[in-house]
C-alpha positions in Angstrom: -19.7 -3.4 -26.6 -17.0 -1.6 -24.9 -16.2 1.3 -26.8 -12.7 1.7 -28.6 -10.3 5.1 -27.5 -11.7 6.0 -30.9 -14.8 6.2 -30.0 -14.5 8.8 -26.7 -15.4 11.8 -28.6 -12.0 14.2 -28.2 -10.8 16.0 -30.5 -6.9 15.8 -30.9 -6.4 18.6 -28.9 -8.1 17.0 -26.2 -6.3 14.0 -26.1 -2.8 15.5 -26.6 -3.2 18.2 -24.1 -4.6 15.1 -21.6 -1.7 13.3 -22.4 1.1 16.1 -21.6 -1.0 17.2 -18.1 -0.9 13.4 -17.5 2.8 12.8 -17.9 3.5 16.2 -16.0 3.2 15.3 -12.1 3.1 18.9 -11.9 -0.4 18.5 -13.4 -0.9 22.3 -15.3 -4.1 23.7 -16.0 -6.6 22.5 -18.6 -7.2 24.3 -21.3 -10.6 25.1 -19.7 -10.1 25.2 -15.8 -13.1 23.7 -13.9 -11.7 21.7 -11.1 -12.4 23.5 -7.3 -9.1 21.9 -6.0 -9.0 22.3 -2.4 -5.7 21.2 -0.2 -5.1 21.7 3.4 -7.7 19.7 3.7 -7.1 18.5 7.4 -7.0 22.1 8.8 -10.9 22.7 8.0 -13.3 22.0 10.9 -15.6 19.0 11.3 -18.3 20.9 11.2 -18.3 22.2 7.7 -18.5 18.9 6.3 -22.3 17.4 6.2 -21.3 13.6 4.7 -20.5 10.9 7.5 -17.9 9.7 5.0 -16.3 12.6 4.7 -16.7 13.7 8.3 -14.6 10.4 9.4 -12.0 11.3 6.6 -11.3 14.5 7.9 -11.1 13.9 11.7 -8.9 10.6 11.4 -6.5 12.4 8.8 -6.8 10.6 5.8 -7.5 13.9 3.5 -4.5 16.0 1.6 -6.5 17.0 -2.0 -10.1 17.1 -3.4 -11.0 17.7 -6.5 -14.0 19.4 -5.8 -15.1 18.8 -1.6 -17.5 20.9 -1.5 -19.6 19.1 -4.4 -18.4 15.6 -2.6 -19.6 16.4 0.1 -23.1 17.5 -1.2 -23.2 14.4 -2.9 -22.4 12.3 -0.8 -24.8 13.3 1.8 -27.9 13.0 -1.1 -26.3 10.0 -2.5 -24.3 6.8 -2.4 -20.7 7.1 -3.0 -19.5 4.5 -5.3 -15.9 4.8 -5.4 -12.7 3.2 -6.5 -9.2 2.7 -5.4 -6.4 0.6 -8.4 -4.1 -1.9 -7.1 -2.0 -3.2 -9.9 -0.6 -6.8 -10.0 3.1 -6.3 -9.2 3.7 -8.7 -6.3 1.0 -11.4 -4.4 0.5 -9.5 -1.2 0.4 -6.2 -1.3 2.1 -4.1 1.9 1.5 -1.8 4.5 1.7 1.1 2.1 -1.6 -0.2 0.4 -3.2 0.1 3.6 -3.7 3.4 3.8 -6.0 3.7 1.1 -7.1 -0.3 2.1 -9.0 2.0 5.0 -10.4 4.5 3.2 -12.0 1.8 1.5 -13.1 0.4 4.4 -14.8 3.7 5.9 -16.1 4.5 3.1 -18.6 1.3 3.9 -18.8 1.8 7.4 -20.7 5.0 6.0 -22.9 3.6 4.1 -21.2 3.9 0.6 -20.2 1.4 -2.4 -16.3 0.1 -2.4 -14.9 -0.5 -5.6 -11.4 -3.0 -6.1 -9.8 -2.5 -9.1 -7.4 -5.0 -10.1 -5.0 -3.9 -12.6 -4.9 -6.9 -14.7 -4.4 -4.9 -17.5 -2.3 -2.0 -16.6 0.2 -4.4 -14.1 1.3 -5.1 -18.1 2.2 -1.5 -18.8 3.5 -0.7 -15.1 3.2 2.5 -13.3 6.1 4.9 -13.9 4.9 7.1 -10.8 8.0 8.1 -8.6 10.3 5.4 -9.9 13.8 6.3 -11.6 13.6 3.3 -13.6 11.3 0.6 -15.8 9.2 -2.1 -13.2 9.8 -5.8 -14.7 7.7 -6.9 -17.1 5.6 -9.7 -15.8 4.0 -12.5 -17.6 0.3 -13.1 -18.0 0.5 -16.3 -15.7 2.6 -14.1 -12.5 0.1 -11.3 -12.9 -2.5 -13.7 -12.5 -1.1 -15.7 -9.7 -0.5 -12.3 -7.9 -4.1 -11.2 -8.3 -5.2 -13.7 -6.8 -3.0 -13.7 -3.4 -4.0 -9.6 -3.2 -7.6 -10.4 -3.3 -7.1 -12.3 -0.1 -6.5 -9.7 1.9 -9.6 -7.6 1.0 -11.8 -10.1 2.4 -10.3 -8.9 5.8 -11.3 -5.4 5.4 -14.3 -5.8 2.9 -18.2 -7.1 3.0 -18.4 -7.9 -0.4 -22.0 -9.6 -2.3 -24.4 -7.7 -4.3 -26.1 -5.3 -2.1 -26.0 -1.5 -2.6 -23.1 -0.7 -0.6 -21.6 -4.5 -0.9 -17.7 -4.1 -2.4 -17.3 -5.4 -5.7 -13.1 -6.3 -7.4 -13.5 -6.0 -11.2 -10.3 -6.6 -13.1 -9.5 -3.2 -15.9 -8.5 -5.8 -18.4 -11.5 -6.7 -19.1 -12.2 -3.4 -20.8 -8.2 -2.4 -22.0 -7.8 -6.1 -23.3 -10.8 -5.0 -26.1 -9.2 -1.5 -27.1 -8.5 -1.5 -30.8 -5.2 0.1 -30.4 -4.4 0.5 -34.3 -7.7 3.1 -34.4 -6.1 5.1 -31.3 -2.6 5.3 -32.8 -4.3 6.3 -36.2 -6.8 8.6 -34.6 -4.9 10.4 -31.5 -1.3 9.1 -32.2 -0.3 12.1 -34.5 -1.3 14.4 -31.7 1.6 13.7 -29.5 4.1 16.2 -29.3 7.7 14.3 -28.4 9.1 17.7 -27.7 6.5 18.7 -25.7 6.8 15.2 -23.5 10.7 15.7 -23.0 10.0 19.1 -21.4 8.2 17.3 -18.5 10.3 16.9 -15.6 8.5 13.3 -15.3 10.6 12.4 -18.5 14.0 14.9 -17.4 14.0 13.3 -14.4 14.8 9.8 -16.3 16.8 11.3 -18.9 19.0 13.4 -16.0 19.9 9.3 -14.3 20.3 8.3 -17.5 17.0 6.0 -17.5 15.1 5.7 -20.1 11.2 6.9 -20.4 9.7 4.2 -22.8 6.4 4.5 -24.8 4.9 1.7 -23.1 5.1 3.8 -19.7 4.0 6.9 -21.3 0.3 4.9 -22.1 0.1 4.0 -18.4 -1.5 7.6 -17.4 -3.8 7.4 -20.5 -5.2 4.2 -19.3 -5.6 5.0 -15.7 -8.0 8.0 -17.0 -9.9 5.6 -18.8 -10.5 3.4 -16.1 -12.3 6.2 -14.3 -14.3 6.6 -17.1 -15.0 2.9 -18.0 -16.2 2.4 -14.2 -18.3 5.6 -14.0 -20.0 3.9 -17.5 -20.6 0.5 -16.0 -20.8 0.8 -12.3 -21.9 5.1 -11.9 -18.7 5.1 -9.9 -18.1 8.9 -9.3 -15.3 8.8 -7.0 -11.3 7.8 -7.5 -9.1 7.8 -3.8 -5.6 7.3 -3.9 -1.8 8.1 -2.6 -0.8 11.8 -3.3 1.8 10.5 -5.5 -1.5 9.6 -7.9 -2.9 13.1 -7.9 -1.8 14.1 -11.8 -3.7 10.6 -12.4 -6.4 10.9 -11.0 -7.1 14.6 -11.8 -6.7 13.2 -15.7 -9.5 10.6 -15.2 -12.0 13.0 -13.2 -11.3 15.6 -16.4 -11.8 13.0 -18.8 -14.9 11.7 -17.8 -16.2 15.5 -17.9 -15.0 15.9 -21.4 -15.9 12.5 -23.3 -19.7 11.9 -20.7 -20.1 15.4 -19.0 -20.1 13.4 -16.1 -19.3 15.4 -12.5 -16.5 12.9 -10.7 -14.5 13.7 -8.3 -10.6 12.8 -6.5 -9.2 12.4 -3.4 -5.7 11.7 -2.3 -4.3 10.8 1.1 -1.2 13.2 2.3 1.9 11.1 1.9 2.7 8.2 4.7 6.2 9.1 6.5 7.4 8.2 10.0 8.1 11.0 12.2 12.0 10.2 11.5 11.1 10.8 7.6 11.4 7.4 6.7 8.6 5.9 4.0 5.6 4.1 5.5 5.8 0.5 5.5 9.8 0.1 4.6 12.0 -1.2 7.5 15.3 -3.0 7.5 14.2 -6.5 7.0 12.2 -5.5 3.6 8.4 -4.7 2.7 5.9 -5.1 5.6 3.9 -7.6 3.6 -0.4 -8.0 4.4 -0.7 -11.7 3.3 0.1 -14.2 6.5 2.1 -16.1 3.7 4.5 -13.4 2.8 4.8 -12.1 6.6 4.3 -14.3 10.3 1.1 -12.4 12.7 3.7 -12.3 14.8 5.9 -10.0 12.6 3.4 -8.3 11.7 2.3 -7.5 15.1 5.8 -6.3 16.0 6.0 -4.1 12.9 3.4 -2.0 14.8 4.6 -2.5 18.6 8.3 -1.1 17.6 6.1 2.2 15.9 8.0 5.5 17.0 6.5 7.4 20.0 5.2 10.7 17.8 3.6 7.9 15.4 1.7 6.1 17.5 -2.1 8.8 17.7 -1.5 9.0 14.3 -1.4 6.0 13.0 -4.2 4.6 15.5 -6.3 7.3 13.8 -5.2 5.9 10.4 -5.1 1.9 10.9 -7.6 0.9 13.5 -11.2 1.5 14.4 -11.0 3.0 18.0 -12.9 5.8 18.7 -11.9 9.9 18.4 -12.5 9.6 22.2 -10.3 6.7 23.2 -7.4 8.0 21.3 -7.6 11.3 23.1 -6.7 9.6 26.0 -4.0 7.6 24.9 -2.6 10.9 23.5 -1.8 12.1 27.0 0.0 9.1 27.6 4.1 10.2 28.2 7.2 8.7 29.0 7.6 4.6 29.2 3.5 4.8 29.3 3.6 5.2 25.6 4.4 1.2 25.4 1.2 0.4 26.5 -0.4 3.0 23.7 1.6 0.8 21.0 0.6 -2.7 22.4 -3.2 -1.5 21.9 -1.8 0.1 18.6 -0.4 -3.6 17.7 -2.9 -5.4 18.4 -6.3 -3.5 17.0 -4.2 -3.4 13.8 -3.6 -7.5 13.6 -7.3 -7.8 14.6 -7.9 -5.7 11.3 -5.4 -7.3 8.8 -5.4 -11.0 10.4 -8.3 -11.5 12.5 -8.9 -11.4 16.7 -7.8 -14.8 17.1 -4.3 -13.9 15.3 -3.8 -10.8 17.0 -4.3 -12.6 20.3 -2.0 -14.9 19.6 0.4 -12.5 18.7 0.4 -10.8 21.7 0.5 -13.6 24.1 4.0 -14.7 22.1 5.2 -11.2 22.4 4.4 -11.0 25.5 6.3 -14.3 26.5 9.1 -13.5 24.6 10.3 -10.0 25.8 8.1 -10.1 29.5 8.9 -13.6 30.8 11.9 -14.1 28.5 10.8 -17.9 27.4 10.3 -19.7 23.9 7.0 -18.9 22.1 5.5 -21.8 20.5 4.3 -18.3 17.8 7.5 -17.2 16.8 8.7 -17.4 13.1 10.2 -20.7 12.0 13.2 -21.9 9.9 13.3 -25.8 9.3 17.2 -26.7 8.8 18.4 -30.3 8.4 19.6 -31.7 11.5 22.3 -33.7 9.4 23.4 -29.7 8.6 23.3 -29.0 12.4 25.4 -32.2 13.3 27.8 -30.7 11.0 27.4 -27.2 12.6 26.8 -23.4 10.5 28.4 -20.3 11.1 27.0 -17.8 13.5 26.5 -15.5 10.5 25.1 -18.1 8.1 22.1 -19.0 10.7 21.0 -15.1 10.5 21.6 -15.0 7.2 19.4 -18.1 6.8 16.5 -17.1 9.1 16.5 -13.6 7.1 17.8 -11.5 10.3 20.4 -10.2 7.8 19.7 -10.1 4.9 23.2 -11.0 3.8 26.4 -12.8 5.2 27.9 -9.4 5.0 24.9 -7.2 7.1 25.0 -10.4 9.4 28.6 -10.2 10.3 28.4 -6.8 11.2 24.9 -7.8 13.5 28.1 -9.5 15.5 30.4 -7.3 15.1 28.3 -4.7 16.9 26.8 -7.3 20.0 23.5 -7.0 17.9 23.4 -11.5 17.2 22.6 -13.7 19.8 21.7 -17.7 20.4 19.6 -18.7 22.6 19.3 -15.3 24.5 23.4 -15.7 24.7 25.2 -12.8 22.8 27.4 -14.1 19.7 30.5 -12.3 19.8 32.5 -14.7 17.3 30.9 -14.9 13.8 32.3 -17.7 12.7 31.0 -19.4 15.8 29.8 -22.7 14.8 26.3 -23.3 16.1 25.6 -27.1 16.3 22.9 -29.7 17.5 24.4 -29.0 21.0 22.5 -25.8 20.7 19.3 -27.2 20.5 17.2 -26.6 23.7 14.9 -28.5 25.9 11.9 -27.0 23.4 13.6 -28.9 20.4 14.5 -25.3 18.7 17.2 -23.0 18.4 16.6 -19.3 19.3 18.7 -16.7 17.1 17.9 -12.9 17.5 19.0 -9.6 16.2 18.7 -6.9 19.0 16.0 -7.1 21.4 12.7 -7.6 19.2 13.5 -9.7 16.2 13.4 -13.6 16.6 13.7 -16.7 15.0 13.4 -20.3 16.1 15.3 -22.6 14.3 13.9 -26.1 13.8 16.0 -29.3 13.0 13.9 -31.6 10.5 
């Protein structure tokens, strides 16, 4: 029987203090410090660490806080790692910013530990307040569902999963949080909550500040995230939670939790926060989210997300998102100058073969390579079906990009024309009220619309 939050064994000390360190990013002290918290974790050399995993963490820059590394790495060198990572259920793919953690996962089994997917079937219901200014929609049992199941896809990508000792396993956390008798909690633990207390958090000013409220439903998310750790450690000895810096007060709850309610030793590890080199998030661009799932975004797209990477980005990220060897990145690192391309066509392409499979990336790069080398159609790029009947009739210039989502509205797509950005059929737009008819229609059958030099669409009368 799972057991109720009544059941844990805190006193209400416990639980309010956990409660206030949980909703305080800052993440304050326990009442009774035990955590060896080590940061800076990149700058230590390889050769204090004895684990393989840990080794591979360290040298390919995935590392920014450990709970305790020293005792990780002890055990992980006399042990098997099983360890988790949460993905809640808020969209069906998730995006390059999962995939950071995605291949932790995957290293972590190259090493000869036990993966862990947690999907957040229960806490995509509550939703994650971490870093946002404002409540995340609340979805219905039927969309968190259907989402679940398009993540899962890409996992099987990345992941072995089956039965064996370090096969991956995806358990859902509602199958525990569905069966907590949340009257006994409120009676137990819920006069221990100090509202005062909470509004002294900058977690909570930081809403009230932009005027946006902090509800109750939000406040349980950390609480539950805690008692996933310790729910996972009960059923599967999992003794290790990975995630984004931005989940450090988080995980640091459930690593402290477990020690209080099970005396169990579990550790935390967070990877330092994804930027560009220009400061921009990982995995946001122009044109939206840089989605995993083929259905949400083309190969092709995909492949170009990682070809236009920045020049200071490329070691770093071939470090973080492929699987070439320490020793072949060296010498890509002393690439300069226009050589660099080359670096971020390998980049591309190992990072497709990951996310899409060898055959994809292939493909990928044989359209891209057409496309901007020989300057003719690729049966590979993205396609919009129109109605020939609406071609006949002719669209605007700025309604075609709008349609094929190179803008993203008529607005952003009139200003594409404005600034010689549009062109049809490799032929600049200058006019964006141009009507583009049937006339435009090539020898291919298509209609080629871009927005600068790597972003193209064929248009396909139906």
């Amino acid at each position: 029987m799972v057991p109720t939050a009544g059941d844990v064994g805190l006193s209400g000390y416990d639980i309010a203090h956990l409660a206030m360190n949980v909703l305080d990013h800052r993440v304050r002290p326990f009442r009774t410090p035990f955590l060896s918290i080590t940061t800076n974790i990149a700058q230590k050399n390889m050769t204090e660490l004895k684990s393989d995993f840990l080794r591979v963490m360290n040298d390919r820059g995935y590392i920014h806080q450990c709970t305790d590394l020293e005792g990780l790495d002890t055990y992980a060198t006399e042990n098997t790692v099983v360890c988790y990572v949460g993905y809640d259920c808020t969209a069906d793919s998730l995006h390059v910013g999962s995939l950071v953690s995605i291949m932790m996962l995957r290293w972590l089994q190259k090493t000869g530990h036990k993966p862990i997917v947690l999907m957040g079937g229960g806490t995509t219901r509550v939703g994650d307040p971490t870093g946002r200014d404002d409540a995340r929609p609340v979805l219905t049992d039927e969309i968190i569902a259907a989402n679940m199941a398009g993540i899962k896809k890409v996992f099987q990508q990345f992941l072995t999963f089956g039965d064996g000792p370090t096969d991956a396993i995806m358990v859902n956390n509602a199958d525990w949080l569905d069966k907590l008798n949340y009257i006994e909690f409120l009676r137990d633990f819920g006069r221990h909550f100090s509202v005062n207390r909470m509004l002294s958090f900058d977690s909570v000013k930081i809403r009230l500040e932009r005027e946006q409220s902090l509800s109750f439903l939000e406040f349980n998310y950390m609480i539950l995230q805690a008692y996933d750790f310790v729910e996972l450690n009960r059923n599967y000895a999992c003794t290790l939670q990975m995630g984004g810096s931005d989940q450090w007060g988080n995980i640091v709850n459930g690593v402290e939790l477990g020690r209080r309610v099970d005396e169990k030793s579990l550790f935390g590890l967070t990877t330092p926060l994804m930027t560009t080199a220009s400061g921009t998030k990982m995995g946001k661009t122009a044109s939206g989210a840089v989605w995993l799932n083929e259905e949400r975004l083309s190969s092709y797209d995909y492949y170009q997300f990682w070809r236009n990477t920045e020049d200071a980005d490329v070691v770093k990220f071939m470090r973080l998102f492929t699987e070439m060897s320490l020793e072949q990145i060296a010498e890509y690192e002393k690439l300069e100058g226009s050589q660099i391309n080359e670096a971020k066509k390998i980049l591309a392409l190992e990072a497709v073969k990951l996310c899409r499979g060898e055959e994809a990336a292939l493909a990928a790069a044989e359209t891209a390579r057409k496309t901007f080398e020989e300057g003719v159609f690729a049966d590979d790029l993205p396609t919009v079906e129109v109605a020939k009947a609406e071609l006949d009739a002719g669209i605007p210039a700025f309604d075609l990009l709008r349609r094929t989502d190179l803008a993203k509205t008529g607005g952003e797509a009139r200003r594409l024309i404005k600034g010689g950005g549009a062109k049809i059929n490799n032929e600049k737009v200058s006019d964006e009220n141009a009507t583009i008819n049937a006339d435009a229609i090539n020898k291919d059958g298509v209609i080629k619309v871009s927005a600068g030099k790597k972003r193209h669409v064929l248009i396909k009368p139906v």
